[in-house]
Structure formats: C-alpha cells, structure tokens
N, C-alpha and C positions, 0 to 999 in steps of 0.2 A: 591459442586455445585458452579461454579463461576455465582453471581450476576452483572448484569451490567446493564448500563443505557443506555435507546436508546434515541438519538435524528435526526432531520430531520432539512435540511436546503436548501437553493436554492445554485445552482452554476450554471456560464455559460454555463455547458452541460449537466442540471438538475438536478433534485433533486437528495441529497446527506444523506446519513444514515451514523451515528457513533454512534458508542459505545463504551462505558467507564465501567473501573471499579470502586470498591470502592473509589479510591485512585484517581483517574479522568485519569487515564494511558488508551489511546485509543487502542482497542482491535480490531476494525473494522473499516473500512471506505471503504463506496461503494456507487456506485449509486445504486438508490431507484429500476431501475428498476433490479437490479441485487439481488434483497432481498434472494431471493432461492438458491442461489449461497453463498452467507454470510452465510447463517444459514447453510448448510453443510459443510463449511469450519471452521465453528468454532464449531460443531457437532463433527468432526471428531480431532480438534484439542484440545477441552477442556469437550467436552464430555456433560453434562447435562450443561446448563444454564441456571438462571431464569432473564427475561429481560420484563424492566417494561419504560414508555416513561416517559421521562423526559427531562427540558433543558439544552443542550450541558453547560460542565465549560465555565465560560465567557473567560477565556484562549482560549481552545478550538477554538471559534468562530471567536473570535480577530486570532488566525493563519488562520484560514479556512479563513475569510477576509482579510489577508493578502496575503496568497496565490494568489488568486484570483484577487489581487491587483498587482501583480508582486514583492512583499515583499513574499521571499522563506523560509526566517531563522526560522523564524517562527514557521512556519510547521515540518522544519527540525528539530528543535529542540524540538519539544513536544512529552512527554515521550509518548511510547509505550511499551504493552504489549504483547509478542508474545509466543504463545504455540507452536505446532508442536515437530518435532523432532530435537534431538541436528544436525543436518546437514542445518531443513531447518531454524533454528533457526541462524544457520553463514552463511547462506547466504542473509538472510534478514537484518540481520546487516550488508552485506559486500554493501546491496544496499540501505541504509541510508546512506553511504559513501557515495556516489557518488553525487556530488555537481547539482545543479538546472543550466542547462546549455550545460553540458555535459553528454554524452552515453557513453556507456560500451557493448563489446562484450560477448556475453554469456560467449565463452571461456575467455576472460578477467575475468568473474566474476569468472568464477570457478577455475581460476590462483588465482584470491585474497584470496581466502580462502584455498589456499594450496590442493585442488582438481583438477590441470588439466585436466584431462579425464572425471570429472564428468558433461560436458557439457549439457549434456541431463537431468541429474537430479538437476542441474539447472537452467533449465528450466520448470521443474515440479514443483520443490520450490518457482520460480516464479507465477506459475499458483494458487500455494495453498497460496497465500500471505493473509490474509482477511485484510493487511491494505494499500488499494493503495491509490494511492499520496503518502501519507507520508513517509511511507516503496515505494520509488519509480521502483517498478517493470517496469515501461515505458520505465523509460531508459536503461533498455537492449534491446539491436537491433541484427540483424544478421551479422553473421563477413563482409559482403557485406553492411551493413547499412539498410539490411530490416528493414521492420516496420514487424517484425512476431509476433504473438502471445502477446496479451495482452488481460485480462479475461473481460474488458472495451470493448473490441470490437478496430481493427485497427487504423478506424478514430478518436476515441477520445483516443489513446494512440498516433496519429500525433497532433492534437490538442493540448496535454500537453506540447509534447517537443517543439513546435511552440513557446506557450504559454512561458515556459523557455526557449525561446532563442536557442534551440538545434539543430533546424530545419532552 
C-alpha cells in the first residue's frame, strides 16, 4: 500500500490538492474540485492507498508559488512520482519535456516517444495523468491548435497556456 500525504492550497483557478509520497515525490496534483477524478486515477494506477492530510514539503509550495508567479522551473523540476503503465509512464515523461511556453501536437507527442500511430493512446495517457501542471498534459493541443481535451476542463487548460506564455 503506497502511503502518501495530502495537502490543499489556493491557486488562481481554485483550490489545489497534492499528494506526496514518503520521500515528498508528488503523486497527484489537481484541482479540489476534481477530487473524484484523482482518487480513481490513482486507484487504478497504484491500487490501495492510505492517505492522511498534512502540510505540502515547503519545496513543494515554494514551486506551487512559483508557478503561479510566472517562475516555471520550479515546478518543472520537482520530482514526481508516476505509476500507470510502462507506455503511459513515456508519455508522461515525454510531456515534462516540454518546456512552459510552448505546445506540442498530440501526434508530435507520440512522435517523441517513438510511437507515431499511438495518437489516440496518447491522448488517453494524457487523460489518465493524476499529476497536471507539473506532468503538463495542457500543452497538448490538436494538430489545428485546438484546445481539446483536458481533464481540468477546456478554459482552464486556455488559462494555463495564457498564463505560460503559449497563448
């Protein structure tokens, strides 16, 4: 059973949930109102959890205000924790690549990880991410520059890339 730590904090487009492991490696980050959404995503991706509230690593926080500050590095660089499967575990690293700024076509993503054709799947990997922002799932857009599909909901996956410059 992975143990982790919950914590809650305000952001520009509401409150925010993450979760850390022992080691203070973030396993989760979503908005508050998407709590139901988290907890099946990391049901499915780690199976039993026991998760108890506590306060975010002062790390943690300092990126999360950062962030939020238009300092990206931060963020980008704080370790994460990711389960899933070995596919959707390379595509979530192929989208910490991708720098605060700029977007990436789905089919780009799944170029990067040496899956062209897997266009669709990921974008399902995308959808199963449980760590947005950080693991930034926003910045995939559609080969036309839609704004499709983001588990945050459209406007606040425009908001983010506004927010970084992308928009």
């Amino acid at each position: 059973m992975l143990a982790l730590s919950l914590s809650r904090s305000a952001s520009p487009l509401g409150p925010i949930l993450s979760l850390v492991d022992a080691d203070g490696a973030l396993v989760a980050l979503e908005f508050a109102d998407l709590e139901d959404r988290m907890a099946r995503l990391l049901a499915r991706q780690w199976g039993r959890t026991e998760i108890r509230e506590a306060a975010a690593p002062a790390a943690l926080s300092a990126a999360l205000a950062a962030y939020w500050a238009r300092d990206f590095a931060p963020l980008a660089a704080y370790p994460a924790r990711h389960g899933g499967t070995d596919f959707q575990r390379a595509a979530w690293a192929a989208l910490r690549a991708i720098p605060a700024g700029k977007t990436r076509s789905y089919g780009a993503q799944a170029a990067s990880i040496g899956k062209p054709a897997a266009v669709r799947a990921i974008g399902l990997a995308n959808g199963a991410n449980p760590i947005g922002i950080a693991t930034p799932c926003h910045r995939v857009i559609g080969a036309g520059g839609a704004l499709t599909g983001y588990g945050g909901g459209v406007e606040r996956k425009a908001w983010l890339l506004r927010h970084e410059g992308a928009l």
